[in-house]
MIFI-245784 format. One record per atom (N, C-alpha, C, CB): residue in three letters; z, x, y. Coordinates in steps of 0.02 Angstrom, whole numbers, plus 50000, padded with zeros to 5 digits. Glycine has a CB too. Layout:
ALAZXY...
This chain:
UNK495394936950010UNK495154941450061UNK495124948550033UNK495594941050124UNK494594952950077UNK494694958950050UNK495074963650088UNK494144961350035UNK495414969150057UNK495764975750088UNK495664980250055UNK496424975950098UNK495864986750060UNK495684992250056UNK496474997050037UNK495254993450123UNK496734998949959UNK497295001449972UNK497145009949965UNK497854998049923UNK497835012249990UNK497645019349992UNK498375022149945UNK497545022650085UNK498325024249874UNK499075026149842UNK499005034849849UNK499195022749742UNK499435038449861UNK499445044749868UNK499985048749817UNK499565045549937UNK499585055849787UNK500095056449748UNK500465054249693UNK500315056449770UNK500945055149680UNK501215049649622UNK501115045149588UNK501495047149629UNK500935041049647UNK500765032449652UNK500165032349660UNK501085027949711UNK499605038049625UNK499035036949622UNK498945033649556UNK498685042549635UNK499465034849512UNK499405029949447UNK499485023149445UNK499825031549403UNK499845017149513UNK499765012549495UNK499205008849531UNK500305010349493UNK498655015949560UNK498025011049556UNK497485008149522UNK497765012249582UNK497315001449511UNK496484998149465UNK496115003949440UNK495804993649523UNK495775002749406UNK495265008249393UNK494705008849456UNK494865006549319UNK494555013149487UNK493965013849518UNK493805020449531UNK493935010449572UNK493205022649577UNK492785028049596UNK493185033949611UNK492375026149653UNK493375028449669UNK493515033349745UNK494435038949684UNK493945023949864UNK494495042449708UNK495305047549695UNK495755044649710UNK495475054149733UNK495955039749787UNK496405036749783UNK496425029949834UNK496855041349788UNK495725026349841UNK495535022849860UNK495305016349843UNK495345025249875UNK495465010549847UNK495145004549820UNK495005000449874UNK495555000949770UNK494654997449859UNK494544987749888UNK494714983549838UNK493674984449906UNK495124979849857UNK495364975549835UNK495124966349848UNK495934977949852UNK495394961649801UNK495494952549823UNK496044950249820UNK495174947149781UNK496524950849895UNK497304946649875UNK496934941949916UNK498264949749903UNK497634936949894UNK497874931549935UNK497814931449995UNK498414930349929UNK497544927350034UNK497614925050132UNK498274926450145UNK497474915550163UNK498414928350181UNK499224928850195UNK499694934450145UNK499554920650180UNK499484938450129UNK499914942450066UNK500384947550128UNK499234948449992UNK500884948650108UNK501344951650158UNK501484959050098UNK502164945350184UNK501484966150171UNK501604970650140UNK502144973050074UNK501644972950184UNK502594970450063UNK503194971550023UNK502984969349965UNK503824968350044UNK502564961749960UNK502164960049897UNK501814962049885UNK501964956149885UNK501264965449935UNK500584971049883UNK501114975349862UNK499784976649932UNK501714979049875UNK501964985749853UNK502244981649799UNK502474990849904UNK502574975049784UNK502834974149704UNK502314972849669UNK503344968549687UNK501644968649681UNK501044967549631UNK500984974149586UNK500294966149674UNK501064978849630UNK500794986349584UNK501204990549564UNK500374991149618UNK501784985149559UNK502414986849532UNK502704995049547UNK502314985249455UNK502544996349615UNK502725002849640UNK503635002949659UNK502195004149713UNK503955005449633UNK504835005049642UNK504775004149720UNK505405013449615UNK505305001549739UNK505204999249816UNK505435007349851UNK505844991049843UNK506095010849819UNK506005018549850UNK505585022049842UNK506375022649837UNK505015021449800UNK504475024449812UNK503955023049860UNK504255024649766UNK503855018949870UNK503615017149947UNK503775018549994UNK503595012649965UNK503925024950026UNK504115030550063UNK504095027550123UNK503705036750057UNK503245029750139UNK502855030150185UNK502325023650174UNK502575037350185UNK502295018750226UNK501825013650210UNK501575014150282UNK502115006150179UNK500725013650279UNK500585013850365UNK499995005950333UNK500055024550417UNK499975002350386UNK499404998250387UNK498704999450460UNK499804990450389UNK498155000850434UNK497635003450478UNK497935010350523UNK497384996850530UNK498485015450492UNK498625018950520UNK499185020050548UNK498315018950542UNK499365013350557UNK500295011250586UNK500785011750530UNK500435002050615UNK501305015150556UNK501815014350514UNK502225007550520UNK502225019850522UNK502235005450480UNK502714998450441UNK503505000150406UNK502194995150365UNK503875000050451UNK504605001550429UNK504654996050385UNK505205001950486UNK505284998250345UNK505514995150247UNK505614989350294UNK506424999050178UNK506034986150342UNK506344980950361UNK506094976750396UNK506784982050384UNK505254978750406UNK504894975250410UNK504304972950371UNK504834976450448UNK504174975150297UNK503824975750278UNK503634966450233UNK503964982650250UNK504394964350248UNK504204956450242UNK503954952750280UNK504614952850232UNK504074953750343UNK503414952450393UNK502764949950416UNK503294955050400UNK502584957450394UNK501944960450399UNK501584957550364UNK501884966650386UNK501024953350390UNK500594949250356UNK499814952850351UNK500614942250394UNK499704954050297UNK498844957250294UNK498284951950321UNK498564958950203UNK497674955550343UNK497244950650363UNK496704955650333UNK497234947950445UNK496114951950346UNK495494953750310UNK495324960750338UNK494874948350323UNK495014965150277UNK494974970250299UNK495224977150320UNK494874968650318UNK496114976350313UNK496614980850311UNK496554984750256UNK497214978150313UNK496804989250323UNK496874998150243UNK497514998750230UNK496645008750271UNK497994998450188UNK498624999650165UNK498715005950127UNK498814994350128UNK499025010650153UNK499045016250130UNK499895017250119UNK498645021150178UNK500015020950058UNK500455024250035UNK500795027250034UNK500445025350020UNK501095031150038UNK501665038550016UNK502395036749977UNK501985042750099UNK502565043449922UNK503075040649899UNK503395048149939UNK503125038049809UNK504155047949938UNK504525053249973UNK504265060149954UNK505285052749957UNK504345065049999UNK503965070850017UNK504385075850006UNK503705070950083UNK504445082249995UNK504695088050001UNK504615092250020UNK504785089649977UNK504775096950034UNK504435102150077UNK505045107550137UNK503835096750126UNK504645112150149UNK505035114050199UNK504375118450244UNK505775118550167
């Protein structure tokens, strides 16, 4: 199936080669659950900050769960700083 990931920052390096700055489409597996796209791309699991799917945030303790379906945007963040 296809999806759409979004890596931000940092973790713009463990995306495929493509076009878009920090955008891909992707072909996983039917059933691929969030926690496994974040090890495929071998992103440290504390770096996976911030994970939203189509916009939703996906807490760490659910992120085994969370089952992708066709067409999902999985977007990124690794921890932030700031004031």
């Amino acid at each position: 199936m296809q999806i759409n990931i979004e890596f931000y920052a940092s973790l713009m390096q463990y995306l495929p080669p493509g076009k878009s700055r920090h955008r891909r489409e992707i072909s996983v597996q039917d059933g691929l659950r969030v926690n496994r796209l974040v090890e495929q791309f071998h992103i440290p699991e504390k770096m996976a900050h911030i994970v939203l799917v189509n916009g939703h945030f996906v807490d760490a303790d659910k992120r085994a769960d969370r089952e992708l379906v066709e067409g999902d945007v999985v977007s990124i963040w690794p921890p932030v700083a700031g004031g």
